[in-house]
C-alpha positions as CSV (number, residue, x, y, z in Angstrom):
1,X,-32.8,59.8,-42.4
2,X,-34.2,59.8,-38.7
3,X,-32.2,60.5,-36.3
4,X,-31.1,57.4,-33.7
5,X,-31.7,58.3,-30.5
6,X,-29.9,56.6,-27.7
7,X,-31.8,57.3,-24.7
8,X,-31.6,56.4,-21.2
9,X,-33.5,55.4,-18.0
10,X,-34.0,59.0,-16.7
11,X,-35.8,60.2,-19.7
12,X,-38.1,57.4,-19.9
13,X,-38.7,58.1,-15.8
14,X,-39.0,61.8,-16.6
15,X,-42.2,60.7,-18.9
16,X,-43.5,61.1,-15.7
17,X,-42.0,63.5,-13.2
18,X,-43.2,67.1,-13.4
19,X,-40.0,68.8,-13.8
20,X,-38.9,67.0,-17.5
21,X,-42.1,65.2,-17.9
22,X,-43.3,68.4,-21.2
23,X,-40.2,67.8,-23.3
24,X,-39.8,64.0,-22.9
25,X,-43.2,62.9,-23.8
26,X,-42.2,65.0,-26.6
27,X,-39.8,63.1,-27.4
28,X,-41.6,60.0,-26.7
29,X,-44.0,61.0,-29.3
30,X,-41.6,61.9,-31.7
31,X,-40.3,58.0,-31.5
32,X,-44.6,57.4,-31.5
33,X,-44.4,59.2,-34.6
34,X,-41.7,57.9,-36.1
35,X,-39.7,60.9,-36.4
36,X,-36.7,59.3,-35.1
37,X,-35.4,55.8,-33.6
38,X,-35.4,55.0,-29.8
39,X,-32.2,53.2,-29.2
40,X,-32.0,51.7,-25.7
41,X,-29.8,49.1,-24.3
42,X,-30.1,45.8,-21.9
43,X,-28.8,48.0,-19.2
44,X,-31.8,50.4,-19.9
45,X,-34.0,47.1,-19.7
46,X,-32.0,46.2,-16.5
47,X,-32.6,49.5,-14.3
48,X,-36.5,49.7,-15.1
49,X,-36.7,46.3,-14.0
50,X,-37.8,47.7,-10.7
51,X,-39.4,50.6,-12.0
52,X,-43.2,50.8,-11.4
53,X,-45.4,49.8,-14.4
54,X,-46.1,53.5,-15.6
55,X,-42.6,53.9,-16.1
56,X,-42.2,50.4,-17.6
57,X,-45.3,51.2,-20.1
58,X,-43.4,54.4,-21.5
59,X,-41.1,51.8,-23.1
60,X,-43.8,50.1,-24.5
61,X,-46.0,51.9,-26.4
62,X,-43.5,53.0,-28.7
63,X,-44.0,50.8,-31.7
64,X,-41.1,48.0,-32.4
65,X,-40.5,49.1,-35.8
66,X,-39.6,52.5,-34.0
67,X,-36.8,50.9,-31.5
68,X,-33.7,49.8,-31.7
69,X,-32.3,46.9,-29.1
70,X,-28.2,47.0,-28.6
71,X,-26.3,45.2,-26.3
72,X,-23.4,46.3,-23.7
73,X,-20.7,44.0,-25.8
74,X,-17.5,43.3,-24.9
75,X,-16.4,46.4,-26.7
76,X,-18.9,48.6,-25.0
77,X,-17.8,47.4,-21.9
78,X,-13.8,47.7,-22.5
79,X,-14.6,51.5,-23.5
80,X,-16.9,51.8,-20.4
81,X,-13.5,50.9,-18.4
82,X,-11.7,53.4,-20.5
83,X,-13.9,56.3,-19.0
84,X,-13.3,54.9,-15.3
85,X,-9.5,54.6,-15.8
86,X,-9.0,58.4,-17.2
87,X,-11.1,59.1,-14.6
88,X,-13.9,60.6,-16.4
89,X,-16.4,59.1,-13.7
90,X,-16.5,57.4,-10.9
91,X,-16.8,53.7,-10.5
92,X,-19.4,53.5,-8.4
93,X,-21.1,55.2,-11.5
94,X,-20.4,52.3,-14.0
95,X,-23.6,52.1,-15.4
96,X,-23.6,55.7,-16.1
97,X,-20.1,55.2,-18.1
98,X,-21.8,51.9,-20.0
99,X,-24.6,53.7,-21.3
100,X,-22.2,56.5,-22.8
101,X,-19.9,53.3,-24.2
102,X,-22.4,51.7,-25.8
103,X,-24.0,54.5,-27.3
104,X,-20.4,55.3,-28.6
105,X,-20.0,52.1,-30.2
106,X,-23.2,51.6,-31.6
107,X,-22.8,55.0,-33.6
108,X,-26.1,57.1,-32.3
109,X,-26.7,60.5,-33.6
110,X,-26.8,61.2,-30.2
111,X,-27.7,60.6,-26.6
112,X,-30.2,62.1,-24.2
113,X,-30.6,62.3,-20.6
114,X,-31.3,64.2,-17.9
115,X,-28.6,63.0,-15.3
116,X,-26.9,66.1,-15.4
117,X,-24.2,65.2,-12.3
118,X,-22.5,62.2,-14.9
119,X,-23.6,62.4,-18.3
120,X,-25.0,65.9,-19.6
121,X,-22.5,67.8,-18.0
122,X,-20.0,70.0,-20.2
123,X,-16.7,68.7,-18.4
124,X,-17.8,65.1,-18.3
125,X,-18.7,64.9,-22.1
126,X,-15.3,66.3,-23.1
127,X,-14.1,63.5,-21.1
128,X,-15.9,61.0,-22.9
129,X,-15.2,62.4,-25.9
130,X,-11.4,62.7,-25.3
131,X,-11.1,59.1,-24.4
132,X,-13.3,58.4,-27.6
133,X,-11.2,60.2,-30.2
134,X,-8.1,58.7,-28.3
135,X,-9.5,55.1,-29.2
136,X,-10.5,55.8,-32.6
137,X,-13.9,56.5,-31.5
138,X,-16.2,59.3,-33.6
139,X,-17.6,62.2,-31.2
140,X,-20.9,61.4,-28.9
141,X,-23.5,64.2,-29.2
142,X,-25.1,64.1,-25.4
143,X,-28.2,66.4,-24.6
144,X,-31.0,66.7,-23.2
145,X,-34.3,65.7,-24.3
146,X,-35.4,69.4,-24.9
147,X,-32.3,70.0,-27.4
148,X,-33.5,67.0,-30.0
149,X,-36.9,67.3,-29.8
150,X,-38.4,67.7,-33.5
151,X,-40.5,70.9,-33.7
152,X,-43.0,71.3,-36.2
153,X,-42.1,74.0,-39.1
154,X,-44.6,76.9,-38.8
């Protein structure tokens, strides 16, 4: 089964910054390819509203039958609140706590991003994860691009 990948604004940006751009265009291809689903949200849609049209494009030339649309729901949002009342993040950094809720309730195999101050960070996605096995929630797997990318058997 291919692996659904929930993945954010900063990977698709990092298509295109010198620092992450090797492994997500990797990824990107895998999705190209097939090899496993792009799931991205309205709030992914909503932050590269403003994004230049390079970045914007990344989106789109994966194929539709490759992608996966989800919404931030009423119970993605309630969990999203969850993470700011424990204190898991900040709420100035409420997007950043959507994007983990709605990954989480949509089921992914697992998220990717490389915002490593709120989401890939080791005490932050213990947090998440606390508050998601406290709510009946199943574990979220949150990496970085580099640690899902599909390598070729040799």
């Amino acid at each position: 089964m291919k692996p659904r990948i929930y993945t954010d604004t900063s990977v698709i940006g990092g298509c295109l910054d010198r620092e992450f751009d090797t492994p997500s265009i990797q990824l990107f291809d895998n999705f190209k390819q097939g090899k496993a689903t792009l799931v991205f949200s309205d709030q992914t849609l909503l932050e590269l509203k403003y994004a230049p049209a390079r970045v914007q494009a990344v989106l789109e030339e994966v194929p539709e039958s490759h992608k996966e649309y989800v919404e931030l729901d009423e119970e993605a949002d309630t969990l999203a609140q969850c993470y700011l009342i424990e204190g898991v993040i900040v709420p100035s950094k409420k997007v950043d706590a959507q994007h983990i809720a709605i990954a989480t309730v949509n089921r992914v195999d697992v998220l990717v991003s490389w915002n490593f101050k709120h989401i890939v960070n080791l005490e932050r996605i213990r947090g998440y994860n606390a508050v998601n096995l406290k709510l009946g929630y199943p574990l979220l797997e949150i990496r970085t691009p580099q640690e899902v990318i599909r390598y070729e058997q040799h």
